[in-house]
Structures are given as structure tokens and as C-alpha cells.
mmJSON file of the N, C-alpha and C atoms, coordinates in Angstrom:
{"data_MODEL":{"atom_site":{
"group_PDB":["ATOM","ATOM","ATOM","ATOM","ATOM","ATOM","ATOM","ATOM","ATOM","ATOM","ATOM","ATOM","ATOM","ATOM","ATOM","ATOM","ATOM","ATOM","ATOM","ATOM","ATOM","ATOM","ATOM","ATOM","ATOM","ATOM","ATOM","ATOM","ATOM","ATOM","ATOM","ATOM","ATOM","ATOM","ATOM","ATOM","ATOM","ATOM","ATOM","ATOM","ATOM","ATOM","ATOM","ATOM","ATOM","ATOM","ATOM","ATOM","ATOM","ATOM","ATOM","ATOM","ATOM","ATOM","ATOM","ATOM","ATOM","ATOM","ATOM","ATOM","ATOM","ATOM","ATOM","ATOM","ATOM","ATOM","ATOM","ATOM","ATOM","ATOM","ATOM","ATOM","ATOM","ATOM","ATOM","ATOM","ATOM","ATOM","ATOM","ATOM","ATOM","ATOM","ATOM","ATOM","ATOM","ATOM","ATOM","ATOM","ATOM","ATOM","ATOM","ATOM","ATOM","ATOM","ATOM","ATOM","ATOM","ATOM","ATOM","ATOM","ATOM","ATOM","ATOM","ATOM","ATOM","ATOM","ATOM","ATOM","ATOM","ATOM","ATOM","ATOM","ATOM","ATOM","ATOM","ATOM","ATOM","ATOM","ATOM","ATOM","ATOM","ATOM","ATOM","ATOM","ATOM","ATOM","ATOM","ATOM","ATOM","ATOM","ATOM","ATOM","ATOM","ATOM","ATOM","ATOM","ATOM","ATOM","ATOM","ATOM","ATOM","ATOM","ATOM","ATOM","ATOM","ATOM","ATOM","ATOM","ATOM","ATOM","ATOM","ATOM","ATOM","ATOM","ATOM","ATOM","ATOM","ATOM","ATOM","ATOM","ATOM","ATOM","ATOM","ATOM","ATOM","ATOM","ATOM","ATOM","ATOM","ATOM","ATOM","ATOM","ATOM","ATOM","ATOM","ATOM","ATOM","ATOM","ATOM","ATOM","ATOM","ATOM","ATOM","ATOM","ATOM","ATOM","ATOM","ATOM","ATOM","ATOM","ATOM","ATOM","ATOM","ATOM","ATOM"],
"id":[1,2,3,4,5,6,7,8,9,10,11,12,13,14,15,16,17,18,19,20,21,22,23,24,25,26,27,28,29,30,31,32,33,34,35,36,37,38,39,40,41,42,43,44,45,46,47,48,49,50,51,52,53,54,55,56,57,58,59,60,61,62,63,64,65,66,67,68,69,70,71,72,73,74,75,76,77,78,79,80,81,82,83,84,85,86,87,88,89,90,91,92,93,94,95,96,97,98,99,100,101,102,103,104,105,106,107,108,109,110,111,112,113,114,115,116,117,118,119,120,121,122,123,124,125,126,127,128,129,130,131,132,133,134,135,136,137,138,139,140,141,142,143,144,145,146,147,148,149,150,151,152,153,154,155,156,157,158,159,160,161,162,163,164,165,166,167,168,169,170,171,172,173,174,175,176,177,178,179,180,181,182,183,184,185,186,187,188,189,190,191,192,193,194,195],
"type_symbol":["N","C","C","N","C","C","N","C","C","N","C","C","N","C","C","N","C","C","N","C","C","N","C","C","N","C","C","N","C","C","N","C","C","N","C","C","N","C","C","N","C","C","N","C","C","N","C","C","N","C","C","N","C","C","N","C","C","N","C","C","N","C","C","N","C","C","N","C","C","N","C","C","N","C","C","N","C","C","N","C","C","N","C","C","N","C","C","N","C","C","N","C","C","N","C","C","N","C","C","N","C","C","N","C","C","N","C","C","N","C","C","N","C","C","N","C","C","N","C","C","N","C","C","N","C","C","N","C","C","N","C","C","N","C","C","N","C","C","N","C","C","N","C","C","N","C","C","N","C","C","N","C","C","N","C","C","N","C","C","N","C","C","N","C","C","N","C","C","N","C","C","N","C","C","N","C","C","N","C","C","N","C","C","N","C","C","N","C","C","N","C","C","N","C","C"],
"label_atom_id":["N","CA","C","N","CA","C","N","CA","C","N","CA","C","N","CA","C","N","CA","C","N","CA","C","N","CA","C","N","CA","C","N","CA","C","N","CA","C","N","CA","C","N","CA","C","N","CA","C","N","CA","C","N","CA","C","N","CA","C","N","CA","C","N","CA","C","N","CA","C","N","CA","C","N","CA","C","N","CA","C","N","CA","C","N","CA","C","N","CA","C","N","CA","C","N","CA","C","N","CA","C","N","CA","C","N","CA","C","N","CA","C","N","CA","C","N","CA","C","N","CA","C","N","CA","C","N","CA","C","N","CA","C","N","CA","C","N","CA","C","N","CA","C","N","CA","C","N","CA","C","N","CA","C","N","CA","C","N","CA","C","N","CA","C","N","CA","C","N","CA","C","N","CA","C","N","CA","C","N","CA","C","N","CA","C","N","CA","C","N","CA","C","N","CA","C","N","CA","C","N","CA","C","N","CA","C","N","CA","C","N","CA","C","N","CA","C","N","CA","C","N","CA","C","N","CA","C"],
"label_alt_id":[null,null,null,null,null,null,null,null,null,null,null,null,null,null,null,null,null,null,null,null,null,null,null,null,null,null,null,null,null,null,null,null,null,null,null,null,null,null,null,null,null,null,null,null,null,null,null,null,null,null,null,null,null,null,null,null,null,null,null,null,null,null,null,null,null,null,null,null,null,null,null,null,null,null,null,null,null,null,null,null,null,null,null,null,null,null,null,null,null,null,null,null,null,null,null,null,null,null,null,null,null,null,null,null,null,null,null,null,null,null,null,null,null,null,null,null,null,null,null,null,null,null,null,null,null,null,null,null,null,null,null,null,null,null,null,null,null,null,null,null,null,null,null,null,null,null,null,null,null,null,null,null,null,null,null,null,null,null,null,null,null,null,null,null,null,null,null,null,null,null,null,null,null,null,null,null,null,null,null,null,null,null,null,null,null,null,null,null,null,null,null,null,null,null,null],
"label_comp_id":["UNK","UNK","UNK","UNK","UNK","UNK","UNK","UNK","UNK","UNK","UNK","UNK","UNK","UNK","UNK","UNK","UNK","UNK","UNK","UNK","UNK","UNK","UNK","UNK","UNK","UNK","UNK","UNK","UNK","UNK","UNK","UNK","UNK","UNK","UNK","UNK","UNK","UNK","UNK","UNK","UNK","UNK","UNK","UNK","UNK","UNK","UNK","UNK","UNK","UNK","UNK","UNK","UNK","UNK","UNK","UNK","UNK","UNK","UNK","UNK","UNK","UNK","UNK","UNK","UNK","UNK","UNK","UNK","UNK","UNK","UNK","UNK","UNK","UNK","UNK","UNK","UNK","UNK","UNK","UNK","UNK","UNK","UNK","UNK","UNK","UNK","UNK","UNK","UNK","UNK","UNK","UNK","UNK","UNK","UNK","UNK","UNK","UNK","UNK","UNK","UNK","UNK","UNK","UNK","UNK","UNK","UNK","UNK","UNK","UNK","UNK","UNK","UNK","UNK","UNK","UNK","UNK","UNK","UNK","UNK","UNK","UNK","UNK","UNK","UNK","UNK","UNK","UNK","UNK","UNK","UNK","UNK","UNK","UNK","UNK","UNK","UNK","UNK","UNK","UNK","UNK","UNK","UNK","UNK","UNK","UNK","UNK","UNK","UNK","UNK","UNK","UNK","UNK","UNK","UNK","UNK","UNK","UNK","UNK","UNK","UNK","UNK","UNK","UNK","UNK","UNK","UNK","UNK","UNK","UNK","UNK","UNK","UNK","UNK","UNK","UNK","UNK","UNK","UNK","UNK","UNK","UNK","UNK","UNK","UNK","UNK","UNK","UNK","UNK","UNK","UNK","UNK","UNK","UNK","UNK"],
"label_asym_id":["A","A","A","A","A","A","A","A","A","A","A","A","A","A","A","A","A","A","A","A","A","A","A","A","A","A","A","A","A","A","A","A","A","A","A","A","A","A","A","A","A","A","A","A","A","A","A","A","A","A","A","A","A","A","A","A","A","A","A","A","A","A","A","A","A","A","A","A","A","A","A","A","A","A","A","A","A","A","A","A","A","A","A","A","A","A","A","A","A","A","A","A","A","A","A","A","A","A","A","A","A","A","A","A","A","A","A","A","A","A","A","A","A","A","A","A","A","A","A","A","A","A","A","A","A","A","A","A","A","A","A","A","A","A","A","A","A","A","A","A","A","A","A","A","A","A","A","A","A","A","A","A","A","A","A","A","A","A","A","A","A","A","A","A","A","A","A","A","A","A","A","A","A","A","A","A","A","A","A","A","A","A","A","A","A","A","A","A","A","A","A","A","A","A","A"],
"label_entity_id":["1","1","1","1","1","1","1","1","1","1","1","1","1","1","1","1","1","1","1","1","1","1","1","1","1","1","1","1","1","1","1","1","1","1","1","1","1","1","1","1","1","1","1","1","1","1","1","1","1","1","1","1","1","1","1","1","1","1","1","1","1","1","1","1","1","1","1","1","1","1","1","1","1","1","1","1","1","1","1","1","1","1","1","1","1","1","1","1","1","1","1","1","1","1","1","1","1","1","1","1","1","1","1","1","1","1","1","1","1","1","1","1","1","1","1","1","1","1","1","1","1","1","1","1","1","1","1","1","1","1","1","1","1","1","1","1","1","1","1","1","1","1","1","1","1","1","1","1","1","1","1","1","1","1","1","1","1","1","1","1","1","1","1","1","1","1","1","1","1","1","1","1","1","1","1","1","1","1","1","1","1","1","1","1","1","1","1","1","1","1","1","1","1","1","1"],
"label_seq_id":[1,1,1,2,2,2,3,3,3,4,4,4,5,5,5,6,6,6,7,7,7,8,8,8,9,9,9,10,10,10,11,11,11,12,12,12,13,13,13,14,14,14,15,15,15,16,16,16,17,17,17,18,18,18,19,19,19,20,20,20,21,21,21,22,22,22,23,23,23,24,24,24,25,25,25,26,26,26,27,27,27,28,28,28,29,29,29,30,30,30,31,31,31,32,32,32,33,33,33,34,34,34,35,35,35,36,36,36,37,37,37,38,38,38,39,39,39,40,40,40,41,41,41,42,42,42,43,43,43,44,44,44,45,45,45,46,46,46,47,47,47,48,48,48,49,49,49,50,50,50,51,51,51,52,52,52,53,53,53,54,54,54,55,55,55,56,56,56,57,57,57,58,58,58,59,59,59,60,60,60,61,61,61,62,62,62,63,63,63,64,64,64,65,65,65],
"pdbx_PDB_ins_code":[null,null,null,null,null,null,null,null,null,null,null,null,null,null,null,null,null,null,null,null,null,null,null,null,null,null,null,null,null,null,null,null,null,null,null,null,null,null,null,null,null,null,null,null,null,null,null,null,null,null,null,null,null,null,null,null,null,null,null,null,null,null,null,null,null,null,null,null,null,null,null,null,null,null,null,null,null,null,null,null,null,null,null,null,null,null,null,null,null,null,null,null,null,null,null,null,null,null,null,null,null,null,null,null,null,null,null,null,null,null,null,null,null,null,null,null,null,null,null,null,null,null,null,null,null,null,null,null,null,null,null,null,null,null,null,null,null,null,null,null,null,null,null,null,null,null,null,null,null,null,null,null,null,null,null,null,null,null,null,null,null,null,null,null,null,null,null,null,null,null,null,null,null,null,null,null,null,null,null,null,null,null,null,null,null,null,null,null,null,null,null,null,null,null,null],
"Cartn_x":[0.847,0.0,0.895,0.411,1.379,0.896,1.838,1.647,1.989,1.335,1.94,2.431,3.245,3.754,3.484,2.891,2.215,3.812,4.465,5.654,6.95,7.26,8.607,9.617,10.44,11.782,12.841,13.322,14.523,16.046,16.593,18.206,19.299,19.599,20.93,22.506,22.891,24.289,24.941,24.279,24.505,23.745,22.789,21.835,20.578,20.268,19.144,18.115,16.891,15.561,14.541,14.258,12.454,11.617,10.282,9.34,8.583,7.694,6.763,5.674,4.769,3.393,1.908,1.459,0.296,-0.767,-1.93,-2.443,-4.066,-5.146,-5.915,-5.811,-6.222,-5.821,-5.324,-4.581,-3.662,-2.375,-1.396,-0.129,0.457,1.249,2.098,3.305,4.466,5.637,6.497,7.323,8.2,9.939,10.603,11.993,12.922,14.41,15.281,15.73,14.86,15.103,14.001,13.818,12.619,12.958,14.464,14.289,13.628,13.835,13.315,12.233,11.419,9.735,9.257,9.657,9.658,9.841,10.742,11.018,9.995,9.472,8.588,7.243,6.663,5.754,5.798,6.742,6.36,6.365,7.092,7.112,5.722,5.01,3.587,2.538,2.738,2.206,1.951,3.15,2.898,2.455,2.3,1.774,-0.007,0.532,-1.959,-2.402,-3.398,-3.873,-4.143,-3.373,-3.172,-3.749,-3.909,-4.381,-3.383,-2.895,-1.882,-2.357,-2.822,-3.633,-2.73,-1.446,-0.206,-0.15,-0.102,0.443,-0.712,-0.709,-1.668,-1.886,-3.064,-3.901,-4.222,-5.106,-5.595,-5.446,-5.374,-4.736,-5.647,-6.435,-6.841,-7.441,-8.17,-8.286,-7.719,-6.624,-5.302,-4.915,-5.033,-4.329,-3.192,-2.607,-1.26,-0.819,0.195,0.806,1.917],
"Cartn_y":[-1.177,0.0,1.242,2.209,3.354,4.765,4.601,6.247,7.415,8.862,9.705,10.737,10.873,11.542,13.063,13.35,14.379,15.488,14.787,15.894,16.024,17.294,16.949,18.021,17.559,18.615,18.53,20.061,19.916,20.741,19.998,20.695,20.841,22.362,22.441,22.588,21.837,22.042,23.398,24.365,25.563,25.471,24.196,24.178,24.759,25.516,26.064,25.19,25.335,23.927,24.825,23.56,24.01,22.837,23.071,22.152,22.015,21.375,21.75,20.492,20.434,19.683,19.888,19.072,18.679,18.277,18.848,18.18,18.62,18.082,18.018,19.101,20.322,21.684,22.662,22.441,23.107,22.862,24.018,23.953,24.423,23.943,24.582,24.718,25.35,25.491,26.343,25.77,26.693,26.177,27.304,26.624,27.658,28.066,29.224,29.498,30.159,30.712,31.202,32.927,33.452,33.491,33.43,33.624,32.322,31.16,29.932,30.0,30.322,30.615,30.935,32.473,33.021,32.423,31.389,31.061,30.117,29.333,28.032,28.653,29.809,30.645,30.658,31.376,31.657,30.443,29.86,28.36,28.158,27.897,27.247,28.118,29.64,30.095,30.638,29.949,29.544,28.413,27.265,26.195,25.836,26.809,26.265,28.195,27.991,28.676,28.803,29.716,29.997,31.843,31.17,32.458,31.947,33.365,33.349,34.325,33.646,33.527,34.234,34.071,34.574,33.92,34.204,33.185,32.344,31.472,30.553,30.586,30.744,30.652,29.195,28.768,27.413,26.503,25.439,23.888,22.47,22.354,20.628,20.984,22.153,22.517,22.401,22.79,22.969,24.577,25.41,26.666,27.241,27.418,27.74,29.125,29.189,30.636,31.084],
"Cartn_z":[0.0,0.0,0.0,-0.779,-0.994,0.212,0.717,1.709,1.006,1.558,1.672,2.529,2.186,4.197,4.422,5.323,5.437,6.391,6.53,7.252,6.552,5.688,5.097,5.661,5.836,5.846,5.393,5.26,4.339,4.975,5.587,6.269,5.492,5.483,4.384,5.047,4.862,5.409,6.264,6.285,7.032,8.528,8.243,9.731,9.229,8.483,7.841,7.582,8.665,8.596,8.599,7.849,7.272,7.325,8.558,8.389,7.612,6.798,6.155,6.734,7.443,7.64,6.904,5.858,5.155,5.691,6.285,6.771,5.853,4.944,4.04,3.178,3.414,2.81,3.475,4.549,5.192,4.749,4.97,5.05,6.379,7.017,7.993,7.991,7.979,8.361,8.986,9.102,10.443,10.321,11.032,10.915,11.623,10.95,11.596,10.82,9.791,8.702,7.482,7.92,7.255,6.186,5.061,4.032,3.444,3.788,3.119,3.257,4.529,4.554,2.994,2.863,1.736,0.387,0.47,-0.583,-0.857,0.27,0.225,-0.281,-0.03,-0.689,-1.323,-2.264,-3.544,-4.599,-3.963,-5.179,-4.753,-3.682,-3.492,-4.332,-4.311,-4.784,-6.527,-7.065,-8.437,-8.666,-7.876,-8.493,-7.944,-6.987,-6.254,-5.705,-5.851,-5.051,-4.186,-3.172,-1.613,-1.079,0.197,0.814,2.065,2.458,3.648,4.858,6.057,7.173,8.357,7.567,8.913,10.009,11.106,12.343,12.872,13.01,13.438,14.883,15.195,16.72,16.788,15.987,16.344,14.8,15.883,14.618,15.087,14.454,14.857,16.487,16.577,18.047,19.006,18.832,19.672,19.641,20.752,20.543,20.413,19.585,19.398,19.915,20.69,21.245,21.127],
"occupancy":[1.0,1.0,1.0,1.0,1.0,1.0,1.0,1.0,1.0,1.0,1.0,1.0,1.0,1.0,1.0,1.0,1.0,1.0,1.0,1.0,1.0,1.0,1.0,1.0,1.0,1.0,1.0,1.0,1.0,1.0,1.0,1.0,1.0,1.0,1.0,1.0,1.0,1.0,1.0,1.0,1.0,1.0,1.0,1.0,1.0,1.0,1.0,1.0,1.0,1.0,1.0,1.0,1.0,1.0,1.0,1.0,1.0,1.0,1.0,1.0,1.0,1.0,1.0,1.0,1.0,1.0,1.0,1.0,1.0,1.0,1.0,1.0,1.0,1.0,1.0,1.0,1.0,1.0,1.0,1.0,1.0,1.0,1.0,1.0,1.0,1.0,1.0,1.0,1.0,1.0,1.0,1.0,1.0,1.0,1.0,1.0,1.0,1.0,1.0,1.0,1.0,1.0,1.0,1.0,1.0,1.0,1.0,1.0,1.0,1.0,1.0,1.0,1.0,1.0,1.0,1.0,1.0,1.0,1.0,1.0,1.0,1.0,1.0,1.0,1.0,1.0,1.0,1.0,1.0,1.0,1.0,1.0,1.0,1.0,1.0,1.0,1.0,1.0,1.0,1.0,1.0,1.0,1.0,1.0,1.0,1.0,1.0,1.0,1.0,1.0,1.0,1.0,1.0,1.0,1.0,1.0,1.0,1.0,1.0,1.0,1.0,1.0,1.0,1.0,1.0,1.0,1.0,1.0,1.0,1.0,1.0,1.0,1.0,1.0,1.0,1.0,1.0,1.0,1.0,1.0,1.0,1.0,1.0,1.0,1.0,1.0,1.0,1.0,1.0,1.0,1.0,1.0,1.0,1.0,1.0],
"B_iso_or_equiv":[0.0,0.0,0.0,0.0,0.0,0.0,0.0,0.0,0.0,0.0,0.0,0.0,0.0,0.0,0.0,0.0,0.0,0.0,0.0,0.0,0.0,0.0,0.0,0.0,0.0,0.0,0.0,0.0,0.0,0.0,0.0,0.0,0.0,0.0,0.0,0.0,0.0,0.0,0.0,0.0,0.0,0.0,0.0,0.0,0.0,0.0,0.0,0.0,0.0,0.0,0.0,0.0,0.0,0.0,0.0,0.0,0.0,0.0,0.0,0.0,0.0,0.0,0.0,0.0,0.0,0.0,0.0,0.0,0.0,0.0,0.0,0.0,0.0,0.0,0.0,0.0,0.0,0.0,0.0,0.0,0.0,0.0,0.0,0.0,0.0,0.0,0.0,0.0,0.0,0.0,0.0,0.0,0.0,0.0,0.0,0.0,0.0,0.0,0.0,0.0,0.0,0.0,0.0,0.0,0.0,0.0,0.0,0.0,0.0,0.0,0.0,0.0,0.0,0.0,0.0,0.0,0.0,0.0,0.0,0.0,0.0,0.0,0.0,0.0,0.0,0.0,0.0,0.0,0.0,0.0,0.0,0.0,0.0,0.0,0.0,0.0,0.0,0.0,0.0,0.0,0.0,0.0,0.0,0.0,0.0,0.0,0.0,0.0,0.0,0.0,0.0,0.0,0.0,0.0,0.0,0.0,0.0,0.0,0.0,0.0,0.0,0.0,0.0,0.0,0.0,0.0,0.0,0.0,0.0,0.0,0.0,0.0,0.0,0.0,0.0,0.0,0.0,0.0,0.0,0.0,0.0,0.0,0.0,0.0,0.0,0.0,0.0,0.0,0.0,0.0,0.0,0.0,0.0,0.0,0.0],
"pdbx_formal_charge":[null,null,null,null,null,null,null,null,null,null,null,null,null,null,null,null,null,null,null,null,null,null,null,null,null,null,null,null,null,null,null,null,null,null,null,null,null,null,null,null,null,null,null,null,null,null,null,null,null,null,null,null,null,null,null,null,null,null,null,null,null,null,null,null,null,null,null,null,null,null,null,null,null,null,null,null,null,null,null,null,null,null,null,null,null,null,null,null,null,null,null,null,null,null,null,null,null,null,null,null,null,null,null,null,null,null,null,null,null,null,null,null,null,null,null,null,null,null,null,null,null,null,null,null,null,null,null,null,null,null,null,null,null,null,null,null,null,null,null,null,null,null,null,null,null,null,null,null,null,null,null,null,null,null,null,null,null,null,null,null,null,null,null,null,null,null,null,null,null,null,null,null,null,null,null,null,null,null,null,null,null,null,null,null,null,null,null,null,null,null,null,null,null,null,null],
"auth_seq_id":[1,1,1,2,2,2,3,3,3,4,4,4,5,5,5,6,6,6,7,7,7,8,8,8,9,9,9,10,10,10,11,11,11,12,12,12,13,13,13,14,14,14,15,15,15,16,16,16,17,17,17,18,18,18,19,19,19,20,20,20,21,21,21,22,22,22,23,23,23,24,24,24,25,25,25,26,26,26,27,27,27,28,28,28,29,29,29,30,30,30,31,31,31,32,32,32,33,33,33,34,34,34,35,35,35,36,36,36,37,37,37,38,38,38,39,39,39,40,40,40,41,41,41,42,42,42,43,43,43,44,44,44,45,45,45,46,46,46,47,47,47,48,48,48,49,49,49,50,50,50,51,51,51,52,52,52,53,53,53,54,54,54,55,55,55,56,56,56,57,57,57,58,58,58,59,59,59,60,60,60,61,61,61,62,62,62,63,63,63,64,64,64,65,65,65],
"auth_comp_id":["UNK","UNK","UNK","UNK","UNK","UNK","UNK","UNK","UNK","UNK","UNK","UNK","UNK","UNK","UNK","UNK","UNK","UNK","UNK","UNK","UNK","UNK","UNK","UNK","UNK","UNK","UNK","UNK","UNK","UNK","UNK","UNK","UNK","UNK","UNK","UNK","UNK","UNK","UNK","UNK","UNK","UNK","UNK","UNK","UNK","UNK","UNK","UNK","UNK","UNK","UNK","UNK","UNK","UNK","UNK","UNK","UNK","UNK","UNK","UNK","UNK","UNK","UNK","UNK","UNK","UNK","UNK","UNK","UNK","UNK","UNK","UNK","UNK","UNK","UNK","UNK","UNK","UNK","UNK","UNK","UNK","UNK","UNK","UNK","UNK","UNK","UNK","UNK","UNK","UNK","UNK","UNK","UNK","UNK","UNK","UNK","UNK","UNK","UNK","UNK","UNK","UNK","UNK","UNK","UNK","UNK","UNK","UNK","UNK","UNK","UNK","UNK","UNK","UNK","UNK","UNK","UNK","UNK","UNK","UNK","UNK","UNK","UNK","UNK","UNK","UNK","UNK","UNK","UNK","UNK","UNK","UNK","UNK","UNK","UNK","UNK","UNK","UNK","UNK","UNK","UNK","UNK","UNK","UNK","UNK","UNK","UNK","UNK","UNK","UNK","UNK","UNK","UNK","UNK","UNK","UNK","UNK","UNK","UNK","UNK","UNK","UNK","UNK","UNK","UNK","UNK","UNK","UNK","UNK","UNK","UNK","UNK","UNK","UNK","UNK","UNK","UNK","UNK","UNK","UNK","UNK","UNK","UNK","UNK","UNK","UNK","UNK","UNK","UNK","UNK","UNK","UNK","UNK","UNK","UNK"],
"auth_asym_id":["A","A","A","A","A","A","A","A","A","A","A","A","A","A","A","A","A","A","A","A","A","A","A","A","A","A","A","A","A","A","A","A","A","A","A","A","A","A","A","A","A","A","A","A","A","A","A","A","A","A","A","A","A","A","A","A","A","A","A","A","A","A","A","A","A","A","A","A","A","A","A","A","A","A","A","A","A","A","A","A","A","A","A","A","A","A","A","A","A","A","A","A","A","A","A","A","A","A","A","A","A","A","A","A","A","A","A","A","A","A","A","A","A","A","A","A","A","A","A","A","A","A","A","A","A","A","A","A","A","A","A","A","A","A","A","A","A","A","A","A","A","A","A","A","A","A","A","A","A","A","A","A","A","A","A","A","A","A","A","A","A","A","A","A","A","A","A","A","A","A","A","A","A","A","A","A","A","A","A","A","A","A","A","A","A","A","A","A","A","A","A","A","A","A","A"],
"auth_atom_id":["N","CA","C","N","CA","C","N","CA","C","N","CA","C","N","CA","C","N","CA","C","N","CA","C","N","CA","C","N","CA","C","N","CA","C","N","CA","C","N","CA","C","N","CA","C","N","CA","C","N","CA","C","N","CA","C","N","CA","C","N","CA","C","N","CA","C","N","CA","C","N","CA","C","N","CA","C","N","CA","C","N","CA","C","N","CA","C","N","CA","C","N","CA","C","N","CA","C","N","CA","C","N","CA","C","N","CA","C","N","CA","C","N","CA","C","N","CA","C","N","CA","C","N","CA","C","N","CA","C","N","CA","C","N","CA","C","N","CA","C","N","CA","C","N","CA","C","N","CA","C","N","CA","C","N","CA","C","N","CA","C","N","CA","C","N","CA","C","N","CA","C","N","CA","C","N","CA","C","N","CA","C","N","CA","C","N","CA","C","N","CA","C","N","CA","C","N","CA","C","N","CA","C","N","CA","C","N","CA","C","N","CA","C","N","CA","C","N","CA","C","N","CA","C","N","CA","C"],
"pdbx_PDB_model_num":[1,1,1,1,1,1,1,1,1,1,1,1,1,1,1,1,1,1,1,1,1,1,1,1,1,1,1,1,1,1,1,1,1,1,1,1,1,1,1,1,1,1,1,1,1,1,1,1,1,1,1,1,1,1,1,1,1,1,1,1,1,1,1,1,1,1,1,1,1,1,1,1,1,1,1,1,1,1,1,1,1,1,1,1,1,1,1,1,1,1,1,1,1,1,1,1,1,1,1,1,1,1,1,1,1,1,1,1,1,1,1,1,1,1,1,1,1,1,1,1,1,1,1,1,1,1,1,1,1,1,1,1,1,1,1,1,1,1,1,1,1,1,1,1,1,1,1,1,1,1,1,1,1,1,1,1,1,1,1,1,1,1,1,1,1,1,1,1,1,1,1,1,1,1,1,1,1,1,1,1,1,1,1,1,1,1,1,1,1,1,1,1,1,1,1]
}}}
């Protein structure tokens, strides 16, 4: 049976991480490093249509702070 993994990340040899979590039509990510944020945008945002919500309060009814 074929999965797909809903958590990817990507670490570049400088230490530079980026989460990225899928969860139905959500995106989430996070890391220590706003330029890659940025970068992960705009690639997302040439290929789907996105609306950007900015910092997240609540997830899966969980409050985030």
C-alpha cells in the first residue's frame, strides 16, 4: 500500500531547517530561517492557489501561542 507523508523537511548544510506539515488543505511550516519561509511561498504560490492567514492561533483545536 502506498503512503503519503504528510511531514517533510529539508536541512541544508549551514543548519538552515524548514518544516513543512500537510495536513488536508492546510499547510504549515516553520523553521530558523525566514528567508526559506519566503522562498517556500512563492514556489507554493505559483503552483496552487493559496491564501496566507499569517500566524496561526488554532490547529486541529489545539491553541497555538
Amino acid at each position: 500500500m502506498s503512503h503519503k507523508y504528510t511531514i517533510y523537511v529539508n536541512i541544508k548544510e549551514s543548519g538552515d531547517t524548514l518544516i513543512v506539515c500537510l495536513y488536508v488543505n492546510d499547510l504549515i511550516f516553520t523553521g530558523n530561517n525566514s528567508k526559506m519561509f519566503g522562498d517556500l511561498k512563492q514556489a507554493m504560490i505559483k503552483e496552487f492557489e493559496m491564501m496566507n492567514i499569517d500566524l496561526m492561533s488554532y490547529y486541529l483545536g489545539i491553541e497555538i501561542k
